[in-house]
Backbone bond lengths (Angstrom), bond angles and torsions (degrees), N, CA, C in turn:
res aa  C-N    CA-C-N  psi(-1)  N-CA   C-N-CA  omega(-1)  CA-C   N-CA-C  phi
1 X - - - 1.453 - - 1.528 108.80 -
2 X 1.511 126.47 146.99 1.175 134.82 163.99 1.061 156.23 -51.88
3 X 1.299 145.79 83.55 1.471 135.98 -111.93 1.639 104.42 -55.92
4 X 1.268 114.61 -38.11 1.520 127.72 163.39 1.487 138.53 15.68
5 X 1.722 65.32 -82.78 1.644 116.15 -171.60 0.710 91.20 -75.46
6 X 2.029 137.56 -60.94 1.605 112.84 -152.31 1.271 97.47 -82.50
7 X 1.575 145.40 -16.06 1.432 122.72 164.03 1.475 121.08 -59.48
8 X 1.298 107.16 -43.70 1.220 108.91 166.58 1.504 132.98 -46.70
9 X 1.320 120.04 -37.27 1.209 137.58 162.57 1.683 119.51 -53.82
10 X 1.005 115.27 -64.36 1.381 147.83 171.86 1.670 85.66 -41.34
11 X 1.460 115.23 -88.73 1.374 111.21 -156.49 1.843 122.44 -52.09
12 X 2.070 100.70 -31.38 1.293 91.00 177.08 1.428 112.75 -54.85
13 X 1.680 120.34 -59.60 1.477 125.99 -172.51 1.640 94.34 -54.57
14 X 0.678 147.62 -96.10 1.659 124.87 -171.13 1.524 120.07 -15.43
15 X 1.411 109.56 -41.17 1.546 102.40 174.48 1.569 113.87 -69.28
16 X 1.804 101.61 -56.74 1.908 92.50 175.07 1.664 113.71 -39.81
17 X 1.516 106.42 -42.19 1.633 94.15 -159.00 1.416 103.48 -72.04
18 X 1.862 118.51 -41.43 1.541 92.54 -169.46 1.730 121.26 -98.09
19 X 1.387 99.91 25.06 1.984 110.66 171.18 1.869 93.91 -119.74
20 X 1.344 132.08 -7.93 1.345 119.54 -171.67 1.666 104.97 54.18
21 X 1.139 89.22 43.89 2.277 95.89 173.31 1.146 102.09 -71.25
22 X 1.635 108.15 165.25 1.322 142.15 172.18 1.586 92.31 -88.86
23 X 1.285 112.29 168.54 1.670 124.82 152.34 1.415 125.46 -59.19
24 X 1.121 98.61 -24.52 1.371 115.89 -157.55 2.017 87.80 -102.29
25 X 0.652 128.03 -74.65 1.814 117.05 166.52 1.256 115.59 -56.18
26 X 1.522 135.87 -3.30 1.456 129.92 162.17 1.792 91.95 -83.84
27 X 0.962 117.06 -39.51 1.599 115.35 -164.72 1.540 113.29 -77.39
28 X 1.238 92.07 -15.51 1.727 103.61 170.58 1.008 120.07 -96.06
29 X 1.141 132.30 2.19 1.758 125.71 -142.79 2.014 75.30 -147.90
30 X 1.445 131.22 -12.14 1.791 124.69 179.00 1.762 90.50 -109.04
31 X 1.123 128.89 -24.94 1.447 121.04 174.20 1.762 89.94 96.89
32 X 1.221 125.15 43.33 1.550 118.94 -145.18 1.968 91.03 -147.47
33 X 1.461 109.59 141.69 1.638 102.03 175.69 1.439 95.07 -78.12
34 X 1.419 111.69 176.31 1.871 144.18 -175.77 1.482 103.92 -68.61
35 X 1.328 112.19 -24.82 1.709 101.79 176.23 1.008 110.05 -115.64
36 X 1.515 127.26 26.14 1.337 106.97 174.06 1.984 88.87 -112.09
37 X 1.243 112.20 -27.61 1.767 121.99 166.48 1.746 91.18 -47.55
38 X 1.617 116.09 -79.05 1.023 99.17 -177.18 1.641 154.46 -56.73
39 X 1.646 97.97 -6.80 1.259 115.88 167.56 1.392 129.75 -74.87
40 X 1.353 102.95 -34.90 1.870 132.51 172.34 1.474 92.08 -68.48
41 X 1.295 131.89 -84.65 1.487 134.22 -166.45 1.289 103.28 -48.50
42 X 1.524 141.82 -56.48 1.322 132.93 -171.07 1.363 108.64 -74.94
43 X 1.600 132.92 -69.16 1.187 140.65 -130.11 1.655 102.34 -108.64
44 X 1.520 113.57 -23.31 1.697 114.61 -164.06 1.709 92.41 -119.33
45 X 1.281 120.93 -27.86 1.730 87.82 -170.47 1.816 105.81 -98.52
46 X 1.163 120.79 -4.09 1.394 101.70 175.47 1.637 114.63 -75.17
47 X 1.282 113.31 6.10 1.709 112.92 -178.24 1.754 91.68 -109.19
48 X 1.437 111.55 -19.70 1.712 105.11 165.95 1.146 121.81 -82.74
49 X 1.620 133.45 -48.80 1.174 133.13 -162.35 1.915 101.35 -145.39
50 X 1.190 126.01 75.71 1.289 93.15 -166.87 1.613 135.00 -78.69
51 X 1.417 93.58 -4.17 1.545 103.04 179.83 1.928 96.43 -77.89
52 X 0.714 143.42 -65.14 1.522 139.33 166.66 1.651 106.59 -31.17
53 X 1.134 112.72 -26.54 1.785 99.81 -162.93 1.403 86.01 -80.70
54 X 1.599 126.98 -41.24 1.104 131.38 177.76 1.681 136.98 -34.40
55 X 1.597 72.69 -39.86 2.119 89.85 176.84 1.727 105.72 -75.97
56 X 1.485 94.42 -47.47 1.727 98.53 -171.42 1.251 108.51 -49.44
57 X 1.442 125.31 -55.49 1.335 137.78 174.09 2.079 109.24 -37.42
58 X 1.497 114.04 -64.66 0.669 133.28 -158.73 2.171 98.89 -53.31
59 X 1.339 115.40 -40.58 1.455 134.33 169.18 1.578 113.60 -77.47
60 X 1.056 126.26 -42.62 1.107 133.44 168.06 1.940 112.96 -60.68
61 X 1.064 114.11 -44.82 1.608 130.14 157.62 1.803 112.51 -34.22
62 X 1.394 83.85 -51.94 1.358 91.19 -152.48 2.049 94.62 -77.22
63 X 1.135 109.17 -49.39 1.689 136.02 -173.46 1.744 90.59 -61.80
64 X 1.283 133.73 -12.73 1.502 137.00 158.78 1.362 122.71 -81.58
65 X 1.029 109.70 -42.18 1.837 132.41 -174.05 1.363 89.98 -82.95
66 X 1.650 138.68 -38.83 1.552 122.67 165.81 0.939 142.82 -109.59
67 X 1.547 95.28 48.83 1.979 100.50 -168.84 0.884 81.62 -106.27
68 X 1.444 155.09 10.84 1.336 126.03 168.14 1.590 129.10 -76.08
69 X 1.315 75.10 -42.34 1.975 126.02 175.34 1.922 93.48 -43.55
70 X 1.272 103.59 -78.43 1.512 119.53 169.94 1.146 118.94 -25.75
71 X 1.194 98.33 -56.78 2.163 101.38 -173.17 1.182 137.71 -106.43
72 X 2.043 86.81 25.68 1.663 99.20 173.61 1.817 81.76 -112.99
73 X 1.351 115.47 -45.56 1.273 94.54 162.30 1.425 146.27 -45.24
74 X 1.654 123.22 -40.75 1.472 111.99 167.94 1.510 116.01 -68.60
75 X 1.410 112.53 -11.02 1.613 105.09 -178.46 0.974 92.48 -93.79
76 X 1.464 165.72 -16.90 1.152 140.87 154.77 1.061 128.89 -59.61
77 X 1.647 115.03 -40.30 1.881 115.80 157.26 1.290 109.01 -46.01
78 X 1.480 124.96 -43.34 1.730 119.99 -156.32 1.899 91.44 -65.04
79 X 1.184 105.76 -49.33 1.488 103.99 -160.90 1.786 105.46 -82.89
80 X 0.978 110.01 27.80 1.522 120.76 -173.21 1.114 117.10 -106.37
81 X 1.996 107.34 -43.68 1.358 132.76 145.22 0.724 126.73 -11.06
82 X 1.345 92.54 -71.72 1.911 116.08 -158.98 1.273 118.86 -68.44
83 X 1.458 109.72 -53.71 1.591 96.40 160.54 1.119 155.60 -51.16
């Protein structure tokens, strides 16, 4: 792998763990799409660091189990707006 990448890797999971990011604001915040965040965090950093891949996972878990939560909430702001 490319020295790059595994910094790159490294720094997103450091970013999820110390902002508690989504994929979707790690992927915004590396200039990078959602599956390539999620490819680094799942598939590339547990052969780099695995006690860190562990945490990312562990927030990322959680940021799955409440996206539902989330996106009944912004559609209720949107239509909250509107009226």
């Amino acid at each position: 792998m490319k020295q790059y990448i595994e910094e790159r890797t490294v720094d997103i999971a450091n970013y999820i763990i110390n902002n508690n990011a989504t994929v979707r604001q790690a992927a915004k915040q590396f200039g990078v799409s959602k599956s390539t965040v999620h490819k680094d965090v799942t598939d590339r950093l547990p052969h780099i660091n695995s006690a860190l891949a562990k945490e990312a996972r562990k927030i990322l878990n959680v940021n799955k189990a409440e996206r539902h939560i989330r996106g009944g909430l912004a559609t209720r702001e949107k239509y909250q707006h509107n009226s």
